[in-house]
C-alpha positions as CSV (number, residue, x, y, z in Angstrom):
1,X,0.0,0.0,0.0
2,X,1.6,3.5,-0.8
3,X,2.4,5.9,2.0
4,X,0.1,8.1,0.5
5,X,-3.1,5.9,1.1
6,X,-2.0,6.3,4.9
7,X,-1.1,10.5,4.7
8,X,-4.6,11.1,3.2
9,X,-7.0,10.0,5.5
10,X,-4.8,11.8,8.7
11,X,-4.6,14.8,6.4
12,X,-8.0,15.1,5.6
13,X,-9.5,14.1,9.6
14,X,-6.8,17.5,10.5
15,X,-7.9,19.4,7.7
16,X,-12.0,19.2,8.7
17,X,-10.1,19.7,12.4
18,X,-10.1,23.6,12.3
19,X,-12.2,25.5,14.5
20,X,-13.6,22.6,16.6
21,X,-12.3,21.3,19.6
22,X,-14.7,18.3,19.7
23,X,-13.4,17.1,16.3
24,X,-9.9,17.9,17.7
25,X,-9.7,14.9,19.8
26,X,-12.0,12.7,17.7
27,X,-8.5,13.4,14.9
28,X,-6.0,13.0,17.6
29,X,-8.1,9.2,18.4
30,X,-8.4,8.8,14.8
31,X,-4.9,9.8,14.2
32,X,-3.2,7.3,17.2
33,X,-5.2,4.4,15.1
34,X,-3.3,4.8,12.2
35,X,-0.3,5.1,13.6
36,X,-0.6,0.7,14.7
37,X,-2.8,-0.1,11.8
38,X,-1.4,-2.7,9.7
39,X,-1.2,-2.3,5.9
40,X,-0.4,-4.6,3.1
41,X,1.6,-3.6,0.6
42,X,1.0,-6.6,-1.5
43,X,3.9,-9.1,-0.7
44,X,3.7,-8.8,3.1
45,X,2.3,-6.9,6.2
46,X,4.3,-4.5,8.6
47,X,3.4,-2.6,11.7
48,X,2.9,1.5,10.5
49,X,5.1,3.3,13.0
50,X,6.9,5.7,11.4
51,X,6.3,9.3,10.9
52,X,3.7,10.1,8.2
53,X,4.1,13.1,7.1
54,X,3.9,15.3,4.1
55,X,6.1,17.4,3.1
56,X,4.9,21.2,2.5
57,X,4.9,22.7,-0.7
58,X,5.1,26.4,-1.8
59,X,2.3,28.2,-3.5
60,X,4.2,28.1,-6.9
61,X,7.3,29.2,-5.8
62,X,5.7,32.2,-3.3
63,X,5.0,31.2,0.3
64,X,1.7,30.6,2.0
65,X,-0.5,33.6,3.7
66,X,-0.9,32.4,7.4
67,X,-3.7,33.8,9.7
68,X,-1.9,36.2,12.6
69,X,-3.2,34.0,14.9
70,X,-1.6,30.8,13.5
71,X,1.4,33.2,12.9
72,X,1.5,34.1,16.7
73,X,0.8,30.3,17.9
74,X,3.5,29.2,16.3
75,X,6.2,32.1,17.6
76,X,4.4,31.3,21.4
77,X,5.7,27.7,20.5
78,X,9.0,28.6,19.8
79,X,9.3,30.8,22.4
80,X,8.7,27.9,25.0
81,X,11.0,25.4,23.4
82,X,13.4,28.4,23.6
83,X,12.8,29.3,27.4
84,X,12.8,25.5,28.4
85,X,16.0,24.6,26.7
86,X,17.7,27.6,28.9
87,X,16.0,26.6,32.2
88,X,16.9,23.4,31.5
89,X,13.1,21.9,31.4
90,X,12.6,18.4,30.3
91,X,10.6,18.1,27.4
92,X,7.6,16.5,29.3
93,X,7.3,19.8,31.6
94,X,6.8,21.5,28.1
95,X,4.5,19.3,26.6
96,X,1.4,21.0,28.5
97,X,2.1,24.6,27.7
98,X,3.0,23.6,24.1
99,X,-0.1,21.7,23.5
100,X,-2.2,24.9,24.7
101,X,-0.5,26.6,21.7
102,X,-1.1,24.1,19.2
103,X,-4.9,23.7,20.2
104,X,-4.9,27.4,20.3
105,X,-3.7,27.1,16.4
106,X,-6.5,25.0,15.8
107,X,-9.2,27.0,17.4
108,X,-8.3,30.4,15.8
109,X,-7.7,28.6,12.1
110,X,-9.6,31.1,9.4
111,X,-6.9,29.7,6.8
112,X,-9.3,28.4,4.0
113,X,-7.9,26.1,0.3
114,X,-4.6,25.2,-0.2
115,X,-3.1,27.6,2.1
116,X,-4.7,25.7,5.2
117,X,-4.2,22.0,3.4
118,X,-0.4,23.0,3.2
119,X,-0.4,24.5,7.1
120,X,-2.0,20.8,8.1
121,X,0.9,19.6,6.4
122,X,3.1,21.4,8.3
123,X,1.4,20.8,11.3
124,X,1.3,16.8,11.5
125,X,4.7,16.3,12.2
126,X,4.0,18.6,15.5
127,X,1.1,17.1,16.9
128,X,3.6,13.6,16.5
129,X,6.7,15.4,18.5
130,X,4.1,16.6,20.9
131,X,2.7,12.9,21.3
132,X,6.5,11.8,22.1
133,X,7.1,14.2,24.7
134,X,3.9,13.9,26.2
135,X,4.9,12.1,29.8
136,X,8.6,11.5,28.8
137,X,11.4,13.6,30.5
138,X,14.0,11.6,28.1
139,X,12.0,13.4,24.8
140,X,15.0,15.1,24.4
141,X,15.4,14.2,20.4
142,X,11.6,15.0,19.9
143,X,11.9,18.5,21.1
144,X,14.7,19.0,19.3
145,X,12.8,17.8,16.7
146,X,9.8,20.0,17.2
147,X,12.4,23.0,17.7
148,X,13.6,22.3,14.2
149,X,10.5,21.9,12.2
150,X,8.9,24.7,13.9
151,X,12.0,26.9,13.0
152,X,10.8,25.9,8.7
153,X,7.8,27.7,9.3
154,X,8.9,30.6,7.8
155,X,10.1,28.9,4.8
156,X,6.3,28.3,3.7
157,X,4.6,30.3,5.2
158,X,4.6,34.4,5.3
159,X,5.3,35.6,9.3
């Protein structure tokens, strides 16, 4: 089965996500179900655990227009990676206050077409570091991780 019969479906349950914090968790069950469903590729079954993600792409060479207030959730995000890393906070002391934000994103989404197909994008691979460091002091490579992509945002998407 091709990656992308697996991206689609977690793509679309975030993209009809927006603006409703009922359907929020209903994604985020949805989304953990994929994540151990087993898919046949033809010649033999594995165990789905890797990352799905998809990568963003520019609006023909321009970047994306972002909401302010996805703009702002996402600088609020940064900011507390940055602050913990210099207090020395373990990434499951973060996890809260990060999760706020990126629920926050969610609730204030007005981002409508590709613009907010290509933000979901973005935002998949977040909602999986998050997941990591949820409960795990030694999340130390997720947040990292989640320090990284967050630092791309700019690269797709107009601050």
């Amino acid at each position: 089965m091709k990656i992308s019969h697996i991206i689609a479906p977690s793509a679309l349950l975030l993209l009809f996500a927006c603006n409703s914090p009922e359907k929020n968790s209903k994604v985020e069950n949805e989304a953990e179900a994929h994540k151990t469903e087993v898919q046949t590729d033809g010649t033999h079954e594995h165990e789905h655990s890797e990352k799905t993600t998809v990568s963003v792409q520019l609006d023909n060479g321009k970047k994306w227009k972002a909401n302010p207030e996805t703009v702002e959730g996402i600088e609020k995000m940064q900011a507390i990676i940055r602050n913990g890393i210099i207090a020395k906070a373990q990434p499951d002391l973060l996890y809260e206050p990060l999760q706020k934000e990126f629920q926050t994103i969610f609730e204030k989404c007005t981002m409508k077409g590709e613009a907010h197909e290509q933000l979901h994008h973005f935002l998949t691979p977040v909602k999986e570091y998050l997941d990591e460091m949820k409960g795990n002091a030694d999340a130390t490579d997720a947040m990292e991780d989640l320090k990284d992509h967050l630092r791309t945002f700019g690269e797709y998407f107009e601050l």
